[in-house]
C-alpha positions as CSV (number, residue, x, y, z in Angstrom):
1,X,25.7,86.8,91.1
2,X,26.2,90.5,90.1
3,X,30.0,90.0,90.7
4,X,29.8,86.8,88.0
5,X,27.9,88.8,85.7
6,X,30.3,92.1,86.1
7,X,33.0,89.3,85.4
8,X,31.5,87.7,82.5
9,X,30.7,91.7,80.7
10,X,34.1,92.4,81.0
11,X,35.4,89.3,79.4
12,X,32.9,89.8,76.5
13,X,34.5,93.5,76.4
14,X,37.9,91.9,76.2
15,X,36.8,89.9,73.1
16,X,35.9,92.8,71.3
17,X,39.3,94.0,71.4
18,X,41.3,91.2,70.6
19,X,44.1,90.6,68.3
20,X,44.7,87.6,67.3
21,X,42.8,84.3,67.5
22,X,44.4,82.7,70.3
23,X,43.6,85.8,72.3
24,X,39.6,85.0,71.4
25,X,39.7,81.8,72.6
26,X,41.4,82.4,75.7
27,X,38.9,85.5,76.7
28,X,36.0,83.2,75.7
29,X,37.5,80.1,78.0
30,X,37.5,82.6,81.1
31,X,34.0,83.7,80.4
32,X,32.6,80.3,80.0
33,X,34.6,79.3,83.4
34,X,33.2,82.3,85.0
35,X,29.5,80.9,83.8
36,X,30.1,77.4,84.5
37,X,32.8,77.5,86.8
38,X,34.8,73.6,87.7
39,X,34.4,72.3,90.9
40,X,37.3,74.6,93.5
41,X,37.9,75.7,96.9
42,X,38.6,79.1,96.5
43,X,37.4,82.0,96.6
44,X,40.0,84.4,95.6
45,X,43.9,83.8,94.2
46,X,45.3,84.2,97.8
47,X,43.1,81.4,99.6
48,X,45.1,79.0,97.2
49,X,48.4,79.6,98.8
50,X,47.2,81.6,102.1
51,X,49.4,79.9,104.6
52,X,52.4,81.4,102.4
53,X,51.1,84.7,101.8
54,X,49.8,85.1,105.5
55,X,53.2,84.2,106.7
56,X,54.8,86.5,104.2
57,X,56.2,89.2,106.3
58,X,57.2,87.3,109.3
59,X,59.8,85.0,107.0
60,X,61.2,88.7,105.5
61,X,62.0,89.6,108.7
62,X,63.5,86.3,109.8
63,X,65.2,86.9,106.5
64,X,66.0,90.8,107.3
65,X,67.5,89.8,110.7
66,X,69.2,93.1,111.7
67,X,70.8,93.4,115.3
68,X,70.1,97.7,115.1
69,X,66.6,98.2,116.5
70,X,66.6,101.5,113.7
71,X,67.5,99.7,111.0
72,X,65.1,96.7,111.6
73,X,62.5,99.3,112.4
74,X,63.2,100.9,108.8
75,X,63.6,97.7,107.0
76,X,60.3,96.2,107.7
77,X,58.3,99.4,108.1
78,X,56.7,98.7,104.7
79,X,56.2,95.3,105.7
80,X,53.8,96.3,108.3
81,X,51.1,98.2,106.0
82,X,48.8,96.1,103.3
83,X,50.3,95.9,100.0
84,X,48.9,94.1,97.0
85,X,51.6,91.3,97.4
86,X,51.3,90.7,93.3
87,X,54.9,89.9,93.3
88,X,55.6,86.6,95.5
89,X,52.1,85.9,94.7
90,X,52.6,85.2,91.0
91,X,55.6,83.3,92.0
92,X,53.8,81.1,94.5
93,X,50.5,80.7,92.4
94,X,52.6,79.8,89.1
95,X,54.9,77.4,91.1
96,X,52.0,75.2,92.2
97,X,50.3,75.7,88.6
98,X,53.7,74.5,87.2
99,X,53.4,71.0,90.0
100,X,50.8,69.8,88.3
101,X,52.6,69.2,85.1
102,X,53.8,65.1,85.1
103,X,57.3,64.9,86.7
104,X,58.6,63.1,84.3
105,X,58.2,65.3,82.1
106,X,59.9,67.9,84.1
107,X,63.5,66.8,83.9
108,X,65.3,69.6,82.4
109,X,67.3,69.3,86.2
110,X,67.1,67.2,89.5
111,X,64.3,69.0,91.4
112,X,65.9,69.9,95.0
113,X,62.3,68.5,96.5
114,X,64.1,68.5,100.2
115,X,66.0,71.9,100.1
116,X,69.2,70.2,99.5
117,X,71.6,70.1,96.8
118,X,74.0,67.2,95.4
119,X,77.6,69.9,95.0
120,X,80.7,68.5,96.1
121,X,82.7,70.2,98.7
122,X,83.9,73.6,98.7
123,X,87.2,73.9,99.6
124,X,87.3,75.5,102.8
125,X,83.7,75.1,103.8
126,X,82.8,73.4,107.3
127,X,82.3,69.5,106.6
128,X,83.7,66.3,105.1
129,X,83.0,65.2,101.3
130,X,79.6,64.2,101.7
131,X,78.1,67.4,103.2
132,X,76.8,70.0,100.7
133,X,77.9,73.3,100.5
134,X,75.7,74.8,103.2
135,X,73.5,72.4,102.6
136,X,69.6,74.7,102.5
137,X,69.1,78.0,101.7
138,X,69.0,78.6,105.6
139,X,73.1,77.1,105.8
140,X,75.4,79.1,104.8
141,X,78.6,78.3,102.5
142,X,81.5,80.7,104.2
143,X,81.8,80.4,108.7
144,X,79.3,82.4,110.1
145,X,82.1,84.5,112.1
146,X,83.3,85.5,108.5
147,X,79.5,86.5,107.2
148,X,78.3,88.1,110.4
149,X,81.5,89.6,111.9
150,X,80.7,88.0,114.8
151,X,82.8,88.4,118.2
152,X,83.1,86.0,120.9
153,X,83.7,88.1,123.1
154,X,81.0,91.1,121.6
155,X,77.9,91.3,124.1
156,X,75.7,93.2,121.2
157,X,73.4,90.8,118.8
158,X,75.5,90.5,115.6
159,X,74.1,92.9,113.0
160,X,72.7,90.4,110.2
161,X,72.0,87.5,111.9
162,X,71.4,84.0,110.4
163,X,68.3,83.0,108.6
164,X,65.7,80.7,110.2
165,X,64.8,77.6,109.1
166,X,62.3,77.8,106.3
167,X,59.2,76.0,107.0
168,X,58.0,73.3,104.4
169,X,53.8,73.1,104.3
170,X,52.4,72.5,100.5
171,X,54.4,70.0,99.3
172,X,54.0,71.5,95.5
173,X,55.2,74.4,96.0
174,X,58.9,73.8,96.7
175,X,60.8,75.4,99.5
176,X,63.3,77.4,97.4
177,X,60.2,78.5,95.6
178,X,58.6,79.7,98.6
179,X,61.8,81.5,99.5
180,X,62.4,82.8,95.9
181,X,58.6,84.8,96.8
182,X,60.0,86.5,99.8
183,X,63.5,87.9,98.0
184,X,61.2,88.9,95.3
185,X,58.9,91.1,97.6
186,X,62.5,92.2,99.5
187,X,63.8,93.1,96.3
188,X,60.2,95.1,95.4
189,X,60.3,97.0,98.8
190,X,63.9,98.0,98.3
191,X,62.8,100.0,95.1
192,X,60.2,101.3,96.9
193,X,62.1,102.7,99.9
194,X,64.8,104.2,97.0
195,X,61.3,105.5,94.6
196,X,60.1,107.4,97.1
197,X,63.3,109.5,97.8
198,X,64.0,110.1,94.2
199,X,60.3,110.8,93.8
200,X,59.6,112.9,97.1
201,X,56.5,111.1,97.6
202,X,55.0,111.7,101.1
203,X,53.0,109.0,101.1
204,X,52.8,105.6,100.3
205,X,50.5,102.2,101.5
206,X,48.4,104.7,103.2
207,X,50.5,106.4,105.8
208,X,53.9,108.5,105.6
209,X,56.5,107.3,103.0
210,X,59.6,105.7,104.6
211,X,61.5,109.2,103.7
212,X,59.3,111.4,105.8
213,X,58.5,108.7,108.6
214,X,62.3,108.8,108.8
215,X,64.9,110.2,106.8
216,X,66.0,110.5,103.2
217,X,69.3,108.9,104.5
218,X,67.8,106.3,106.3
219,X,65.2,105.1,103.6
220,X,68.1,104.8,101.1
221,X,70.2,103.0,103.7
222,X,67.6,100.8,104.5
223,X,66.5,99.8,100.9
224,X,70.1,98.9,100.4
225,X,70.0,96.6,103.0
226,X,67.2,95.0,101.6
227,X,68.8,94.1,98.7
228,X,72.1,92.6,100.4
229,X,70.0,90.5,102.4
230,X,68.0,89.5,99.4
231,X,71.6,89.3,97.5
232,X,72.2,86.3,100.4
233,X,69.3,84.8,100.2
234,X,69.2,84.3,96.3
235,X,73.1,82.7,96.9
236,X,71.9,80.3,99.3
237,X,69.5,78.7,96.4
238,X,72.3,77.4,95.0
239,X,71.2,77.2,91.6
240,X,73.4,79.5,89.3
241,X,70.6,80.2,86.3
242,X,68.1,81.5,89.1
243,X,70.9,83.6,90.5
244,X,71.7,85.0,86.9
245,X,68.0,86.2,86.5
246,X,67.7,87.4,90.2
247,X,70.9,89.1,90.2
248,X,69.6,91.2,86.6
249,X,66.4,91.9,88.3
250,X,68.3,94.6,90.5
251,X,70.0,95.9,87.7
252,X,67.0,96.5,85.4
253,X,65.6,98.5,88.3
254,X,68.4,100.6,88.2
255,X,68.5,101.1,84.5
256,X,64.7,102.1,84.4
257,X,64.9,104.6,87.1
258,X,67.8,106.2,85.4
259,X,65.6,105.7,81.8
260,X,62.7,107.7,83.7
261,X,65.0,110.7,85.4
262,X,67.0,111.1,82.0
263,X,64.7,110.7,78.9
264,X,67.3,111.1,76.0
265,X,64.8,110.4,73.6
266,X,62.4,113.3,74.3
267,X,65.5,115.3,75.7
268,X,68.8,114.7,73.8
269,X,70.9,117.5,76.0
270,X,73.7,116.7,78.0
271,X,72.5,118.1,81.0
272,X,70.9,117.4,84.3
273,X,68.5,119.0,86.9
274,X,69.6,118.6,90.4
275,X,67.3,120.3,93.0
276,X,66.3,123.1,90.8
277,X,70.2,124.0,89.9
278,X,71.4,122.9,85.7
279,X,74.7,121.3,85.3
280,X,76.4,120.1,82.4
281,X,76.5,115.8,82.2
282,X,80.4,115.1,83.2
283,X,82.0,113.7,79.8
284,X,84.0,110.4,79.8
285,X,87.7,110.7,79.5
286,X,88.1,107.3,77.9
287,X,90.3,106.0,81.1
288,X,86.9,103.1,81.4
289,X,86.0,102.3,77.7
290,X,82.3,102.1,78.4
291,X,79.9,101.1,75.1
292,X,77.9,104.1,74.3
293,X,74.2,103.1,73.5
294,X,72.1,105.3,71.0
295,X,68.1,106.1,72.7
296,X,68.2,109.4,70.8
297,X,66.5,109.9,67.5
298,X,67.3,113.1,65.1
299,X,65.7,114.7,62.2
300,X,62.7,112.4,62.0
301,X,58.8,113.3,61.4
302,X,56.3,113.3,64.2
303,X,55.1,109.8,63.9
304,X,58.6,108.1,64.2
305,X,59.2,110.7,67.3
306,X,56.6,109.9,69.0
307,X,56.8,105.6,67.9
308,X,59.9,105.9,69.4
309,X,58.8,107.2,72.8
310,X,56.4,104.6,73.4
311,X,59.3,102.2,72.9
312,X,61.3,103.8,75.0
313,X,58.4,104.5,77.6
314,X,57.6,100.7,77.6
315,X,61.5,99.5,77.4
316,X,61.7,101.5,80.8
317,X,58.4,100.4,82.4
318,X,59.7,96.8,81.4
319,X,62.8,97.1,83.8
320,X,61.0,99.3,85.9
321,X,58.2,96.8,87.0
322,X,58.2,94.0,84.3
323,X,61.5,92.4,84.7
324,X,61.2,91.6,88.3
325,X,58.0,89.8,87.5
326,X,59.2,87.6,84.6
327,X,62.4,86.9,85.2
328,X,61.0,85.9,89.3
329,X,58.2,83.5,87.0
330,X,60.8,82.0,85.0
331,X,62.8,81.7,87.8
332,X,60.0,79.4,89.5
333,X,59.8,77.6,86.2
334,X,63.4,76.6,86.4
335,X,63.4,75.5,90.2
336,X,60.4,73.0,89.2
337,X,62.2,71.2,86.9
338,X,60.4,72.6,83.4
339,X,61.3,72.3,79.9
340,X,62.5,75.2,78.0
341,X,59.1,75.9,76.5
342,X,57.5,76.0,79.4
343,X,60.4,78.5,80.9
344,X,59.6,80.7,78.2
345,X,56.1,80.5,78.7
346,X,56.1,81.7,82.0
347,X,58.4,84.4,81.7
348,X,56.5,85.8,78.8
349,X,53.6,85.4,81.5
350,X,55.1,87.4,83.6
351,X,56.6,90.4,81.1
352,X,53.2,90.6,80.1
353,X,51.4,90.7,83.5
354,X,54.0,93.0,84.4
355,X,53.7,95.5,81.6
356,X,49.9,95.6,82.1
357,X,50.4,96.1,85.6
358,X,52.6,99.3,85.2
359,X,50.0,100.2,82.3
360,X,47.0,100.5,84.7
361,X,49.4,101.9,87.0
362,X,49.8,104.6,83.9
363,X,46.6,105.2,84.2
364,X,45.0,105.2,87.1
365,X,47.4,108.3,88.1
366,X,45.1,110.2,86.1
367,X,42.2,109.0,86.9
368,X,42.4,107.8,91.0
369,X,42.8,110.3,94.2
370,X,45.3,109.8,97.0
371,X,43.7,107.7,99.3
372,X,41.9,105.3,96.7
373,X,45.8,104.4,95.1
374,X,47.6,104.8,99.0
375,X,50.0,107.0,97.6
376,X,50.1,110.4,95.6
377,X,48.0,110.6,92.6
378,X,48.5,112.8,89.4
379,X,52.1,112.5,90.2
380,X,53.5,111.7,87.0
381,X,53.3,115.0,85.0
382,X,54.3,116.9,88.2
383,X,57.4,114.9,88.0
384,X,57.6,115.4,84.5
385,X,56.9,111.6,83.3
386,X,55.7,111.3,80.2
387,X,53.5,108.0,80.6
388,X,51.1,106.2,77.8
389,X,48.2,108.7,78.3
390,X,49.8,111.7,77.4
391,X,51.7,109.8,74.6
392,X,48.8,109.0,73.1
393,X,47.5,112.7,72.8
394,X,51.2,114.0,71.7
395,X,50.6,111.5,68.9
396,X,47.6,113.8,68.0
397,X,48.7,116.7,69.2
398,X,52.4,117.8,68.1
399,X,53.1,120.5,69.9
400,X,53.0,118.5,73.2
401,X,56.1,117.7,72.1
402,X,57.2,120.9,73.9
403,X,55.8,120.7,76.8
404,X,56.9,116.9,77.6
405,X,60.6,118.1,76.6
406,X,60.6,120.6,79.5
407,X,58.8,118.3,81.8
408,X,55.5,120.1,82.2
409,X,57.5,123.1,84.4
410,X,55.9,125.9,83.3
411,X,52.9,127.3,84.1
412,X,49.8,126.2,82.8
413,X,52.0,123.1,81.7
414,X,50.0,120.4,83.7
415,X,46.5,121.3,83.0
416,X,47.3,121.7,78.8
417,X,48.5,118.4,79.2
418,X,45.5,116.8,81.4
419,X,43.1,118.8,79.0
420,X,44.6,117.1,75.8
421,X,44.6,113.3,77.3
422,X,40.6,114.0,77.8
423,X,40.7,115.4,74.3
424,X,42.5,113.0,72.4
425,X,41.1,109.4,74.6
426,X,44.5,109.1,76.2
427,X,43.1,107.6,78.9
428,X,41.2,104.6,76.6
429,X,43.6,104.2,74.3
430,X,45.6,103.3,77.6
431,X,43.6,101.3,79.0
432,X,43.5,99.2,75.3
433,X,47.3,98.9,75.5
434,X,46.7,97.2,78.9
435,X,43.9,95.4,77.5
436,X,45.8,93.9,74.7
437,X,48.8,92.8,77.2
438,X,46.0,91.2,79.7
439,X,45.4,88.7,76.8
440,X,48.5,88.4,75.9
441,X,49.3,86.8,79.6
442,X,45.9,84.9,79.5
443,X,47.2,82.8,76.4
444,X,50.6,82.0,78.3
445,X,49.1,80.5,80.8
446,X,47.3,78.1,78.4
447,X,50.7,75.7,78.2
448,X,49.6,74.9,81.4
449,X,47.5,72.0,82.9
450,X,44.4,73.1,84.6
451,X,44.0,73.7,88.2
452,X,43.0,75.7,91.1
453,X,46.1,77.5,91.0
454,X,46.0,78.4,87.0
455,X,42.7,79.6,87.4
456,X,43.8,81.5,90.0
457,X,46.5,83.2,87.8
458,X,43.6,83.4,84.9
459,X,41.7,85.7,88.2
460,X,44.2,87.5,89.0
461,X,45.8,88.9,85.7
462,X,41.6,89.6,85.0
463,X,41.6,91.4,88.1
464,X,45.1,93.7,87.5
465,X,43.3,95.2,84.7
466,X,40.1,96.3,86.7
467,X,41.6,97.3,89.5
468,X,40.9,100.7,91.3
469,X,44.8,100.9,93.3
């Protein structure tokens, strides 16, 4: 009862800070369910979709399938320690909040309800004219002896081996949407084998970080094997738009980590800092005419400065962390069958959730210590990110500006800066920011009917902006 009441105060406090109307009435709907909550079975977002989530890790490393013991052992080493799981949980969650929509009314393409799909034949695939190309997600299109390398006469376990079968349980939640929540959570742990290097962390989940339980090399190595095998697996769905937004997903991640080492709006130099030594950016010689994009701003007052941070801060936090989540929730959208407004819905969903995610994330750097969060706290200014709360007091405070162009590196640099996010409510005015991008993800969820599983999705974007890790 103390839990519903905690609940119910913190939707009232969500009210107070709304927006916009729609925003009102979806913070008062989750207060009144939390009150006078309809008849369910669950007691938490993951009982709704448990037998998936429990059997999570053992499909990725069906799907990982390495014949090198290392490699495998590397691969699936974050795997083995308890992560949140948000990722393939939104995807499984919103896939059977989507089922409950009428089928006829989702039409926009023949749902694949058995795992198979109506192609013709590819030209030299195994098969006559009436078997599809591969068939499932598990088939593949080229021989296995071209994939795998395999030799007949080899006596070693080819290297990537061929997925197993994917089990078929709930019967709304599709199989390719079940598989789509494992390559997303690949795809996730591959970033966080690479963040870790880039980042040094020592830590992460609770226990060594892949680069100091093995090697730099090796974590690197092993994240990009992560994302080849997830590269196959999002192939074998066969569906070209869900390929498109899976395939971008890896990109983005790439394009926010290099937003976050090289802030050209804060620092407009050419150079770069590579283990403590300066060198000068290489310039282009024109041979590749690449386009040139403009993050820089010049000869501009405070306020526009610092406006322009925050979009570039949240631009990077959105490919960082946001991208994966709503382009994996439209993805779901468009396996199921949904109508373009729909689609949209639930990727705006998921930029939102995502964005509030990485928010609290923002935040709670400042605020947790190590072994609350499972990996290195107050990280960010000893890396030299500039993240929401210290934004929000170089708002105030212009000659922060100093100190977030050199990265916090010199003395006394860290502690100035912690001192003026207490000063200046960095920390609150974060947490509003969140706040305001919780509701926003409520009210996307409203274009969809109610169930166990929406309510679920109403829980758990709640419970991203209270956590404590």
């Amino acid at each position: 009862m103390l839990q519903i009441r905690r609940r119910i105060l913190t939707a009232r406090h969500l009210v107070r800070y709304r927006s916009f109307p729609s925003t009102f009435n979806t913070a008062v709907e989750t207060a009144e369910k939390l009150v006078h909550p309809p008849t369910t079975t669950f007691q938490d977002p993951f009982s709704i979709v448990s037998h998936e989530m429990s059997n999570l890790a053992k499909s990725i490393a069906n799907l990982i399938g390495s014949g090198h013991p290392i490699l495998n052992r590397v691969s699936s080493y974050y795997f083995e320690a308890e992560g949140k799981n948000v990722r393939p949980l939104i995807v499984l969650l919103l896939s059977q909040a989507i089922s409950y929509i009428p089928i006829e009314q989702r039409n926009r393409i023949e749902i694949d309800f058995q795992d198979v799909t109506n192609q013709y034949h590819f030209k030299g695939t195994p098969g006559n004219k009436e078997t599809v190309a591969g068939k499932s997600v598990d088939d593949s299109i080229s021989p296995l002896s071209i994939l795998h390398g395999i030799n007949p006469k080899v006596i070693l376990d080819p290297l990537s081996k061929p997925m197993d079968k994917l089990p078929v349980k709930d019967q709304r939640i599709l199989p390719k949407q079940r598989r789509l929540a494992e390559i997303v959570e690949m795809i996730h742990t591959a970033s966080l084998l690479h963040d870790d290097v880039i980042d040094l962390s020592d830590s992460r989940r609770g226990r060594p970080s892949g680069n100091i339980a093995f090697t730099n090399k090796m974590a690197v190595l092993a994240g990009d094997f992560l994302l080849g095998r997830a590269s196959v697996a999002i192939a074998r769905l066969r569906n070209p738009e869900v390929i498109e937004l899976l395939s971008t997903t890896i990109a983005n991640l790439v394009e926010g980590e290099f937003m976050q080492l090289k802030n050209t709006v804060i620092s407009q130099d050419d150079t770069i800092t590579n283990d403590g030594e300066r060198k000068n950016i290489p310039q282009p010689t024109g041979k590749v005419p690449t386009k040139q994009h403009e993050y820089s701003i010049n000869q501009v007052d405070h306020i526009t400065n610092v406006d322009a941070a925050f979009e570039y801060y949240l631009h990077k936090t959105y490919l960082k962390t946001a991208s994966l989540m709503s382009k994996s929730s439209r993805a779901a959208a468009v396996l199921s069958g949904c109508q373009d407004e729909i689609i949209d819905q639930c990727y705006e969903f998921g930029r939102n959730l995502g964005l509030c995610f990485q928010i609290v994330d923002d935040m709670l750097d400042y605020t947790s210590s190590d072994s609350t969060i499972g990996k290195p706290s107050q990280a960010d200014l000893k890396l030299g990110l500039a993240t929401a709360p210290i934004l929000f007091a170089w708002k105030e405070e212009p000659k922060l500006g100093e100190l977030i162009g050199r990265k916090f590196n010199q003395p006394g640099d860290i502690e100035i800066a912690r001192r003026a996010v207490e000063k200046y409510n960095g920390l609150e005015k974060t947490r509003l920011m969140a706040q305001d991008y919780c509701h926003r993800a409520l009210g996307n969820l409203r274009c969809l009917p109610e169930s166990d599983a929406r309510s679920a999705l109403e829980l758990l974007t709640n419970s991203v902006l209270t956590r404590s890790k």
